[in-house]
C-alpha positions, 0 to 999 in steps of 0.5 A: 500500500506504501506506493499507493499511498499520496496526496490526493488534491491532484486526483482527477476523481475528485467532485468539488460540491459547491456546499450551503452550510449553515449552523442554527441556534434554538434555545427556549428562555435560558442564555445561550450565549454561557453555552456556546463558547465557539459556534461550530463552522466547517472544517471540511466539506466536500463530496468524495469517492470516500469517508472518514475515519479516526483513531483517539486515546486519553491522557488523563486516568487512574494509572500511568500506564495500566488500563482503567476498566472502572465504572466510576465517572471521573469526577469520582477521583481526586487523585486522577494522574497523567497517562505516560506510556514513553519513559521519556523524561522529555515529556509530562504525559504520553498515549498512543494508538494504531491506525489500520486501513479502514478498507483494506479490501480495495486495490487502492486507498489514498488519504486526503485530510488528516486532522489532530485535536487535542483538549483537555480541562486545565483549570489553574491549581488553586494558588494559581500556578499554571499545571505545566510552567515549562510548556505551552498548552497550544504546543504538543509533541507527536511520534508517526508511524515507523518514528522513534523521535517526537516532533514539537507541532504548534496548533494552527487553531485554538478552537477555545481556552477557557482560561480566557474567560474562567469558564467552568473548569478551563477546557481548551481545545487546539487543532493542527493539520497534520496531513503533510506530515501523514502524506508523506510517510511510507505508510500511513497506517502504524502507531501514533503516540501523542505527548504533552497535552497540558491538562489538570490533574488530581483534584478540579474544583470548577469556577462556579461550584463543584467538582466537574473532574479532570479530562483529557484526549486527543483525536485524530480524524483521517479522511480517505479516498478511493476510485472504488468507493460510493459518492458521499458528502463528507462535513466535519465541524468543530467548535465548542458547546458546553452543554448542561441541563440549563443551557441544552438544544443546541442544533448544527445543520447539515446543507448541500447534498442530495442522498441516493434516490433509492434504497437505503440511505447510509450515514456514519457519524463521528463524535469529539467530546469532554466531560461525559461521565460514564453513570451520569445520565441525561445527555442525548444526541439527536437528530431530526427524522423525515417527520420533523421530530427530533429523536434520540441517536443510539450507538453500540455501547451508546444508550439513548439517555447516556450518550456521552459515557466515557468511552473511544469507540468505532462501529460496535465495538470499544476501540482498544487498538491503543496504549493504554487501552482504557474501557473507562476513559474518564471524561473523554469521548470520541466515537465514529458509528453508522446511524440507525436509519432503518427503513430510510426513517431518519434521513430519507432518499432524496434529502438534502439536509440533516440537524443534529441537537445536542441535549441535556436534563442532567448531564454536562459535557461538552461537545468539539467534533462532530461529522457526517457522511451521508451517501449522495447522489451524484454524477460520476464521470471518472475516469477520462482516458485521454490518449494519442496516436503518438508512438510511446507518446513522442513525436516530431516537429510537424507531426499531427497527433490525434487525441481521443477522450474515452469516458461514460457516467459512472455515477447514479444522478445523469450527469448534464451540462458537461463541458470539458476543456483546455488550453493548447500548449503554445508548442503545439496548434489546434487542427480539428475535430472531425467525425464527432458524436452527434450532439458534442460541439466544440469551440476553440479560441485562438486568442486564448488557446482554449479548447472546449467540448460541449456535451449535449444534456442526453448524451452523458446519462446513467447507463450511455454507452461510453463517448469517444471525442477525437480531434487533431493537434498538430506540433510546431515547425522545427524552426519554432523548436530551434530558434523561439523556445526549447520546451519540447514537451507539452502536457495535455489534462482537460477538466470537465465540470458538470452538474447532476440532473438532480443533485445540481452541485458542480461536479469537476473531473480531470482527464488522465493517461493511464491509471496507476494501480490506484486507478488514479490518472496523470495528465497525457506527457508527449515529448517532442524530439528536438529537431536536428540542424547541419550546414547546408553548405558542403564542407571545403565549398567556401575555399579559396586559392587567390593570388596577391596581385588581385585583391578584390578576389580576396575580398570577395572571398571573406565575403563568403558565408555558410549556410544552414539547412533550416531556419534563420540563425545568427551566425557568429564568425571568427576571422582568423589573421594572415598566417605565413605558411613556413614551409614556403615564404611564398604563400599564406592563408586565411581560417574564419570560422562561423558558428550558431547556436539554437534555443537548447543552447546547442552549439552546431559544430564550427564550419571552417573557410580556408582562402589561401593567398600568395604573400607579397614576398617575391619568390625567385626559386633560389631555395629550390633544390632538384635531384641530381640522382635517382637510384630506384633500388628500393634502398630508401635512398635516391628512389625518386625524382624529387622537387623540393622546397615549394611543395606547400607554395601551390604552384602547379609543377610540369616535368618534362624528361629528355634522354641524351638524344632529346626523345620525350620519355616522361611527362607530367602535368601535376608533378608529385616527386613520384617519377621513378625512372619509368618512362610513359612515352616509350618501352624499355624492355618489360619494366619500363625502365630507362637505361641507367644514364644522363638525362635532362629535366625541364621543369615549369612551376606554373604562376611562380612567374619563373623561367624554366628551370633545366638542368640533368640528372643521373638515372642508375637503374642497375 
């Protein structure tokens, strides 16, 4: 489950109600005002594939650390002592308790909200000094799962202090969100261990009068999700209401859902609560039925006349699943139940409200949590498959991609006014929406990049077969990849917002790619291959031979410039000075080199310009130097005919070869000191070998502007 475990705010399942609450006051002729000490508005409400559920422990009991199973109330004590399980001597008071998976037959459940309170009655002692000196009651310290170390969490809401105002016996009641925290665990399911909740011990003698008795808790509330579960509006509020047989009949009202329209109606129910005694009777939990009455609510363990008894509960049965796991927890409350509604007599199908009332002929207690989760009726359009024709989702510069939504209602309310939308990347352009389901339109803005989908009411019902949407985006040019932007990918995740036929709340569904194990999706990633550029221009096209005499040919040849083979780049050019080229002072040349680079900060590979120029030395050929022997023997030595001293000058070399008789027997236009004494004009025999003897070169280095150069040579071939 740990992969499965993640913050579901991004969840594209998720249906965001549009929720009215309201909280009523009703009293008869008593000050209300003493009663309600922080009314009651919503911590959460929202309509989720989910619920809630909560684990709690007490700080306050008869022992350190051994269970009190009792049934005295706890105002029965005046030597009520610090629960302290830890043996740490960093903390006052330590309790724990183990949060398990509340459906651990589902593929996948997420956590969504995870809430801490703690309260407790902290009454000054009588001479005034504060129960614990050292610390701050709006401070706790919290140990997660799989942790050995506490972490010192501030509250972000006190809720209510007592102490502000002298009120009875000083309760407080602080609230921290820990769902950070939570969300990023591996797991979130293990123990909690809560320290440092302040709080009156031994004897508490209340403001007013009497001995009201020492209490104290906390709770944790988590609220869940999966792709699997049922709709339902999930409301929890807090607040303070201390509730006593003179100051009773305090409603908080339950707005903005719509129950199933058939069957029966599920509701669970989850409690927070001080000072309840366990023998102490006269306290009632009410809610108003489909009559109008309001009646008194039962729970496992819970009596009608006795509802607030010192007890941690879930579902039937006490909750021991924590350390100490006290069956009396002496003034401390928390419960989470399924209501009684048996025949739909309490809330009914189709109904969208609930109240509940707190009530008292005897008994005080005081009331900071309560929730509902009420099975509604809703549209469900989860989930919105979105894919591409696009191979293992990448494409190219210019490539059409075709994208189609797959999706049908899975929910029980006919889903109408569906629209669904999104704005085009500006990497890629909208093409069109060909051969759609008769009565989808669709507008796209060209301004704004919005595309829509209008879905036609009829079209997207309980039981419709599933709708396809295709159309067409098209990838922007290479140029546009190469030279404006490097954002070579885009990320399409189209919302679509609805209401219900009846349940006419706004509901909100995000398309997805794939589903995760989870069954929750991801918006469709395509990545675009970054365009290849190269020089147009071949490579050595742009060299020059010239000659010094004409310079405008030089000019004309720095004038040169390569080019790519696509779009439009700045080249940067890099003119290289005159370089004498030392093995023939004769000659020299000029490097440039340009470069460019595109919007990746890709740099494309230097295209190099050789011009080469005779220098304005004159060359009169006195270095020059030419065999006077050529011995073709293969001892390394004399083997060949050779020309020295201008072979890096660029001069065109003619040899012409005589034999003492003045016959031609060797020629070359492009002389490369390769001639061997072979003859290409006459046959020597089956070699082509001369006769050993003299011979006379006439050698033409053609634009030297030097005469020719003659002189003899001795050839021995034998």
């Amino acid at each position: 489950m740990g992969k499965c475990f993640k913050h579901t705010t991004k969840l594209p399942f998720l249906k965001e109600a549009l929720i009215i609450l309201f909280i009523s006051l009703f009293a008869s002729t008593f000050e209300i005002s003493a009663q309600i000490q922080k009314e009651f508005s919503p911590r959460f409400n929202n309509m989720i594939n989910g619920d809630f559920t909560m684990i709690a422990n007490n700080i306050i009991s008869r022992t350190a650390t051994e269970d009190y199973n009792g049934e005295n109330d706890n105002h029965s004590f005046l030597d009520n002592v610090y629960v302290d399980i830890d043996n740490d001597n960093s903390t006052f008071n330590s309790s724990s308790a183990n949060f398990v998976n509340p459906q651990p037959q589902l593929a996948c459940l997420t956590i969504k909200k995870a809430y801490l309170y703690w309260a407790a009655a902290d009454k000054e002692n009588e001479a005034g000094e504060d129960n614990q000196p050292n610390w701050n009651f709006n401070d706790i310290k919290l140990m997660l799962p799989s942790e050995n170390t506490y972490s010192t969490l501030t509250a972000d809401d006190v809720l209510y202090r007592g102490r502000d105002t002298h009120f009875s016996n000083d309760p407080y009641v602080c609230f921290k969100d820990i769902t950070s925290l939570v969300i990023n665990l591996d797991s979130p399911y293990g123990k909690y261990q809560v320290a440092n909740i302040e709080a009156k011990t031994g004897f508490l003698f209340q403001h007013s009068e009497g001995n009201t008795g020492t209490s104290g808790g906390w709770q944790i509330v988590y609220i869940y999700e999966s792709p699997e579960l049922i709709s339902k509006n999930v409301s929890l509020f807090d607040g303070y209401a201390h509730i006593t047989k003179d100051f009773n009949n305090y409603d908080i009202g339950f707005y903005g859902f719509r129950t199933v329209p058939s069957g029966p109606v599920k509701v669970n129910t989850l409690i927070g609560a001080l000072e309840g005694d366990r023998s102490l009777i006269g306290d009632r939990f009410q809610i108003q039925n489909i009559a109008n009455d309001y009646i008194d609510i039962t729970a496992p363990l819970r009596d009608s006349n006795n509802f607030f008894n010192s007890r941690i509960t879930i579902e039937n049965t006490n909750y021991t699943d924590r350390n100490p796991a006290s069956l009396n927890t002496l003034g401390f409350d928390a419960a989470l139940f399924q209501l009684n509604n048996t025949d739909n007599s309490i809330i009914g199908n189709n109904q969208s409200s609930a109240s509940i009332r707190l009530a008292s002929n005897q008994e005080t207690y005081s009331l900071f949590l309560i929730g509902l989760s009420v099975e509604v009726w809703a549209p469900s359009l989860y989930p919105i498959v979105l894919s591409s024709t696009a191979i293992e989702n990448t494409s190219n510069a210019n490539d059409i991609v075709t994208l189609d939504f797959n999706f049908s209602n899975t929910g029980n309310d006919n889903a109408v006014n569906v629209m669904l939308s999104e704005t085009i990347p500006s990497n890629i352009e909208f093409v069109s929406a060909n051969n759609l389901p008769v009565g989808v339109t669709y507008n796209y803005d060209e301004d704004t990049r919005l595309l829509q989908f209008l879905i036609e009411n009829g079209l997207a019902d309980i039981g419709d077969p599933p709708l396809n949407i295709q159309f067409e985006l098209m990838v922007k040019d290479a140029c546009y990849f190469l030279e404006d932007t490097c954002n070579l990918a885009f990320d399409l995740q189209f919302k679509a917002t609805y209401n219900g036929e009846e349940n006419t709340n706004l509901f909100t569904s995000y398309s997805s790619n794939e589903l995760d194990d989870c069954q929750l999706g991801s918006p469709l990633s395509i990545a675009i291959n970054q365009p290849i550029v190269l020089w147009k221009t071949p490579v050595e096209s742009l060299d020059r031979t010239l000659s010094i005499n004409n310079p405008n040919d030089l000019t004309d040849a720095q004038a040169l410039f390569p080019v790519p083979d696509k779009c439009n780049f700045e080249l940067i050019k890099t003119s290289g000075d005159f370089i004498q080229n030392s093995d023939c002072d004769y000659t020299g040349t000029y490097t440039n080199t340009w470069y460019f680079t595109d919007a990746c900060e890709r740099t494309i590979e230097d295209y190099v310009q050789i011009i080469t120029v005779t220098s304005n030395q004159f060359f009169d050929g006195n270095n020059i130097t030419v065999s006077k022997v050529v011995t073709p023997n293969q001892d390394q030595w004399n083997e060949y005919f050779t020309i020295n001293e201008i072979t890096d000058c660029g001069f065109l070399i003619n040899l012409k070869m005589y034999n003492r008789w003045g016959a031609l027997i060797y020629q070359s236009d492009n002389y490369q000191n390769n001639w061997n004494g072979t003859s290409n004009k006459s046959s020597f025999g089956t070699s082509n070998k001369v006769p050993t003897g003299t011979y006379f070169y006439v050698i033409n280095l053609f634009n030297s502007d030097l005469n020719p150069i003659i002189g003899t040579v001795y050839i021995g071939t034998k």
